[in-house]
C-alpha positions in Angstrom: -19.4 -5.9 8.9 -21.4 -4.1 6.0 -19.6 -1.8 3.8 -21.3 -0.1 0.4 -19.0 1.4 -2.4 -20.5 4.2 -3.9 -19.1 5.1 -7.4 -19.0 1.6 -9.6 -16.7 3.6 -12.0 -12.9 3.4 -12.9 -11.9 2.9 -9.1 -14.9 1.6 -7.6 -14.7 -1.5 -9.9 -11.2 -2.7 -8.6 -12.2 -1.6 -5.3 -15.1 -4.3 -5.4 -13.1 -6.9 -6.8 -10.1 -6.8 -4.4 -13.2 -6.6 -1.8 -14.4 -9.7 -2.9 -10.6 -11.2 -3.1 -9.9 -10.4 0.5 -13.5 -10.4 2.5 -12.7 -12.6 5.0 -9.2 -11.0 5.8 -11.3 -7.8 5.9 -13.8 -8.8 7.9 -16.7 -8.4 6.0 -19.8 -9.8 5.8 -22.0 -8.3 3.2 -20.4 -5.5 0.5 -22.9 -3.6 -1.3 -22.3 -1.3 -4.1 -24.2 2.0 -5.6 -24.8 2.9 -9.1 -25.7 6.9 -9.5 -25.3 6.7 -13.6 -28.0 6.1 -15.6 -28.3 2.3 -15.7 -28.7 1.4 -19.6 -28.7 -2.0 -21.9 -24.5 -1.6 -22.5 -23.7 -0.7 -19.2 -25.6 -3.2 -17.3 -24.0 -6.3 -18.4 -20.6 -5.1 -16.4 -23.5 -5.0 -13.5 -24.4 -8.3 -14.2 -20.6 -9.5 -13.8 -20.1 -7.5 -10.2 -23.5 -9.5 -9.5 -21.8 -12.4 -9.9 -19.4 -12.4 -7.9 -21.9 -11.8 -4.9 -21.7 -8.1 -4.5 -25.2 -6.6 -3.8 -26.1 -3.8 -6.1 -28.6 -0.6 -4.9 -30.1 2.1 -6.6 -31.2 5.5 -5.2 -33.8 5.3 -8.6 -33.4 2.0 -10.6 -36.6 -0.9 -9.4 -33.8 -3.6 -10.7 -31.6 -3.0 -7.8 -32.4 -3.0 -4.3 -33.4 0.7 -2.8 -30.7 2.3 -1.1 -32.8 3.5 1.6 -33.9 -0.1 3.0 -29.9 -1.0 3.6 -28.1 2.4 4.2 -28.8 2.8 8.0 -27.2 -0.8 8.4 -23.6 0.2 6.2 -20.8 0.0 9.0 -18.3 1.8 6.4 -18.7 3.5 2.8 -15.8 3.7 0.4 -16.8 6.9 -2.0 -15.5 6.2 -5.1 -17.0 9.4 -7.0 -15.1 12.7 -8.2 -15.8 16.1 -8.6 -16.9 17.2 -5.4 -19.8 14.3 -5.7 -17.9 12.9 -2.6 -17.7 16.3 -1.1 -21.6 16.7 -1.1 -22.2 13.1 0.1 -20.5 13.8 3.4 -23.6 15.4 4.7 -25.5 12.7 4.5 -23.0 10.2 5.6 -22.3 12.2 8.8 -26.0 11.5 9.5 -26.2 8.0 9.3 -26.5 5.8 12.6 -24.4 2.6 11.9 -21.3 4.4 10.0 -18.3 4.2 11.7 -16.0 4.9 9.1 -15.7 6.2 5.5 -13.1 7.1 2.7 -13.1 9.6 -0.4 -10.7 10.0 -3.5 -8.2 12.3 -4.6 -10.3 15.2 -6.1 -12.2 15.8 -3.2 -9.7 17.1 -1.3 -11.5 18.9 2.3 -13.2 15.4 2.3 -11.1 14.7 5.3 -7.5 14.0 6.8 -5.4 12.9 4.1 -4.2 9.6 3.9 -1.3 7.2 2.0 -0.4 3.9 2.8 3.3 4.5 4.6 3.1 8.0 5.5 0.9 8.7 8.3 -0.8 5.6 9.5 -0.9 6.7 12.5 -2.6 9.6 12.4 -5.9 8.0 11.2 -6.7 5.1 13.2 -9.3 8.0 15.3 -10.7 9.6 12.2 -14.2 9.2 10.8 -13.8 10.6 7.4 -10.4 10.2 5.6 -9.4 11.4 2.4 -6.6 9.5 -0.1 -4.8 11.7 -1.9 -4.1 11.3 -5.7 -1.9 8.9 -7.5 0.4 11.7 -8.7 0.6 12.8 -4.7 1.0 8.5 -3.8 4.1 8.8 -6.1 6.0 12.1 -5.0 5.8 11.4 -1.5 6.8 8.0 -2.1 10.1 9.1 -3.5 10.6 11.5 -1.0 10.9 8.7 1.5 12.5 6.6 -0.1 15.5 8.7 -2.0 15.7 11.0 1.7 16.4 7.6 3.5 13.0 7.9 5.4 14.7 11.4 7.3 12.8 14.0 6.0 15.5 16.8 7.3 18.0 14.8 5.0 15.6 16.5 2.2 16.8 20.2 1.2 15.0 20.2 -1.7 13.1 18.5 -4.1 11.3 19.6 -7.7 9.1 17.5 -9.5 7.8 17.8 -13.2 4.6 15.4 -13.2 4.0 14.6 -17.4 0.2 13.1 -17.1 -1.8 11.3 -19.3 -4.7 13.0 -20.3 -7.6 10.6 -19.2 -8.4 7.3 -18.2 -7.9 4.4 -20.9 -11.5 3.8 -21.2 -12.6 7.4 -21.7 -12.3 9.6 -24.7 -13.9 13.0 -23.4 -10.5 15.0 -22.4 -7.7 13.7 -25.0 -5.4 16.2 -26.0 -4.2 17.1 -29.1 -0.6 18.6 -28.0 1.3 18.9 -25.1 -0.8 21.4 -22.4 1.7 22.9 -19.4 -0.5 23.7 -16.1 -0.6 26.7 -14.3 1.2 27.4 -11.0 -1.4 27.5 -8.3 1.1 29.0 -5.6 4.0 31.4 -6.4 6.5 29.2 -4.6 5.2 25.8 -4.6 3.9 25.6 -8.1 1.0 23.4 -8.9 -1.2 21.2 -6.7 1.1 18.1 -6.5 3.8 19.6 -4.8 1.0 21.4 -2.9 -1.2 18.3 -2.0 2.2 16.3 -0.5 3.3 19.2 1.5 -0.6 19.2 2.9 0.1 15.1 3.4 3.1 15.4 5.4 1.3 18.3 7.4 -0.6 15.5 9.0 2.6 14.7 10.9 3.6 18.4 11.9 6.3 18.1 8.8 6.9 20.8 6.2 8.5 20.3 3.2 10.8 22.1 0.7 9.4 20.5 -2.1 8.0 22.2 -5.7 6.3 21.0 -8.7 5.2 21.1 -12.2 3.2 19.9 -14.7 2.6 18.9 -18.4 -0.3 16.6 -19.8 0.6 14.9 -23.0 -1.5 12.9 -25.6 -1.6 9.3 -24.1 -4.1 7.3 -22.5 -1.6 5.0 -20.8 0.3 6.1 -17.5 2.0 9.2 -15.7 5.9 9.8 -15.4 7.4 12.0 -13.1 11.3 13.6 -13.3 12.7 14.1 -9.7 15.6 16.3 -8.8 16.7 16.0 -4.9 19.0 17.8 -3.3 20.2 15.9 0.5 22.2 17.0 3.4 23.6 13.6 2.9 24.0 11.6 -0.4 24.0 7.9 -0.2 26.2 6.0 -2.1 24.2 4.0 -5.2 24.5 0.9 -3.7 23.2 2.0 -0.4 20.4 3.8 -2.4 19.1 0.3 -4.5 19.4 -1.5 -0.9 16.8 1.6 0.1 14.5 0.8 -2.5 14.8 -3.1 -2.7 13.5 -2.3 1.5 10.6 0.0 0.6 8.1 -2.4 0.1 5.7 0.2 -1.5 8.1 0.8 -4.9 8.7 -1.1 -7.5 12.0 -1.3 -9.9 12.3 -1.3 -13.6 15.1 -1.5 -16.3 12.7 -0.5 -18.8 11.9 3.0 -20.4 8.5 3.1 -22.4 5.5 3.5 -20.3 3.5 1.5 -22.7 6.0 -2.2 -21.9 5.4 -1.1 -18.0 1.6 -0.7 -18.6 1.1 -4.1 -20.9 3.0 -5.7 -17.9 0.6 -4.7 -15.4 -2.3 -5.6 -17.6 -0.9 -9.1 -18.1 0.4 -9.7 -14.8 -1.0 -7.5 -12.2 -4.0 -8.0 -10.4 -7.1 -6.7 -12.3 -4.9 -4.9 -15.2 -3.5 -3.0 -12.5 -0.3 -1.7 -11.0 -0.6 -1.0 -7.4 3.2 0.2 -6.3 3.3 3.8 -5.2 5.8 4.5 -7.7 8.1 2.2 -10.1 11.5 3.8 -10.5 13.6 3.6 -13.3 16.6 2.6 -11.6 19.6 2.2 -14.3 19.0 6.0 -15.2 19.4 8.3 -12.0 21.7 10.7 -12.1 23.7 10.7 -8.5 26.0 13.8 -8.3 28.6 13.2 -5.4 29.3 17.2 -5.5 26.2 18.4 -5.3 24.4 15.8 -3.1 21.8 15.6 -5.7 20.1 12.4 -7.4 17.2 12.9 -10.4 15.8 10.2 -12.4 12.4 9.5 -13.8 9.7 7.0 -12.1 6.3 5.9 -13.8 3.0 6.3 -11.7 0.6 3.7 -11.2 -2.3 5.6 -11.4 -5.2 5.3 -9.5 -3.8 1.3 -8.3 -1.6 3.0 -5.5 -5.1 4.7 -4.3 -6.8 1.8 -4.4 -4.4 -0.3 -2.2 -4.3 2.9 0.3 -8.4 3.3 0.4 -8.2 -0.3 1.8 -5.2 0.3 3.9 -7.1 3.0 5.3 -10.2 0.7 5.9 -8.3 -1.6 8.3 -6.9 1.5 10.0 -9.9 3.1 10.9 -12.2 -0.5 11.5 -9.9 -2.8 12.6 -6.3 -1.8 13.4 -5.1 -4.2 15.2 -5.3 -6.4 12.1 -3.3 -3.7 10.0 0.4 -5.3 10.0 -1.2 -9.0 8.8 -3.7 -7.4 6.3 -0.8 -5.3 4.6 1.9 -8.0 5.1 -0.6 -9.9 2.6 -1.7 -7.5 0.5 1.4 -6.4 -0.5 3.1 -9.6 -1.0 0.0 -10.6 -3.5 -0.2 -6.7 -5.6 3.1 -5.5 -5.5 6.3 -6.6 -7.6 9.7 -5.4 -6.6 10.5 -5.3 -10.0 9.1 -5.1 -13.7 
């Protein structure tokens, strides 16, 4: 099996590397990957190390590289990595192609196709062509939900969010912020496009949600934070809740309370610098109110790790399913860490 990643950027990097780590679980044969930057003296020495490591790089424009058109009508599956509707306008051209069977696109380009996380609705994707994986900030919410509602989504009466974002990626200095910036409500009732984008996620699976969120972007670089508030029909006892976590094998645990010790963690000890749980909970500082069937605490958000480990979940769905349960079984026992 062929596959090409298109985007060798902040995802498309890690996507290539775990490609690499795992081709013969995967199945594949040949991974190629496209640059659409300009290629220039700095930036072609990361190319060099992707090189390396036996990926085989194309170019739509660049003679260095092998053409995109002499291996694109062999590419059995194309993970776009790109953003800003760049994966939106690509789908025209995939759709056309004779040997693609299968193909994935990021958060932001949301319309892309069904929606997709690792947990939620495998299911649902195992026919689809074109699959979309929702955003690390969705990844994390909807992870919570599960897991806090006991996996019965009636249990849920409500739930509020407050998503506090870093501003960019650590590698990028283009959209830093110099103070704390609150978003606007997209919907009257939902609030913004978090709360919106898991309500659209659990849609997949004829579920609605009573769910609402917010949203502040602060001056950090590092990682995303999320308060929770759920109200339940039925309230677990703590004990009961830990032994719901400890099962979910998608969340993580922490004792710690600075994003920045979490963060330095995952760069020393996680797989590529990165964290790849759908959510790590701060677990010594929920609030569980007996009264008012409610539990709120605070969880960090891996961002952009819990994607990536869903893009390739999604992969197996949609090319080989029947591999799914020993492909995960491994991939999570080697990226994910109960606790930090």
């Amino acid at each position: 099996m062929k596959v090409l990643v298109n985007g060798i950027g902040n995802i498309g990097t890690t996507i290539l590397n775990l490609l690499v780590d795992y081709k013969k679980l995967l199945g594949i044969s040949e991974i190629y990957a496209l640059k659409n930057t300009q290629i220039t003296t700095w930036n072609k020495v990361e190319l060099n190390i992707i090189a390396e490591k036996g990926v085989i790089l194309c170019s739509k424009t660049n003679t260095d590289f092998i053409p995109l058109p002499q291996i694109i009508n062999t590419i059995d599956y194309i993970f776009d990595c790109n953003a800003n509707t760049f994966g939106l306008k690509n789908k025209g051209w995939y759709a056309n192609l004779p040997q693609l069977k299968g193909c994935s696109a990021q958060g932001s380009e949301k319309g892309f196709g069904l929606p997709f996380m690792s947990g939620i609705n495998n299911e649902v994707i195992k026919s689809q062509k074109f699959v979309q994986i929702v955003s690390c900030n969705t990844h994390a919410l909807s992870a919570l939900i599960m897991a806090f509602s006991g996996k019965q989504i009636e249990n849920l009466l409500d739930g509020d969010f407050v998503i506090v974002r870093r501003s960019e990626d650590l590698g990028n200095h283009q959209r830093l912020v110099a103070a704390n910036v609150v978003s606007r409500h997209l919907d009257k009732t939902i609030g913004t496009h978090h709360a919106i984008d898991v309500k659209d996620l659990f849609a997949t699976k004829n579920i609605l949600l009573p769910i609402e969120s917010s949203d502040i972007t602060t001056p950090s670089q590092l990682m995303h934070t999320v308060r929770f508030n759920f109200r339940l029909r039925k309230l677990l006892p703590k004990g009961q809740i830990e032994k719901q976590l400890d099962k979910n094998g998608f969340i993580s645990r922490t004792s710690k309370f600075d994003s920045n010790i979490i963060f330095e963690l995952g760069r020393k000890y996680s797989a590529y610098g990165r964290l790849f749980s759908h959510a790590i909970i701060n677990d010594n500082n929920l609030l569980i109110n007996t009264k008012t069937n409610t539990v709120k605490g605070w969880a960090f958000i891996p961002q952009e790790g819990n994607t990536i480990l869903s893009t390739i979940h999604a992969f197996v769905l949609q090319m080989s399913p029947e591999k799914e349960k020993e492909v995960m079984a491994i991939l999570q026992a080697d990226l994910i860490r109960e606790f930090w």
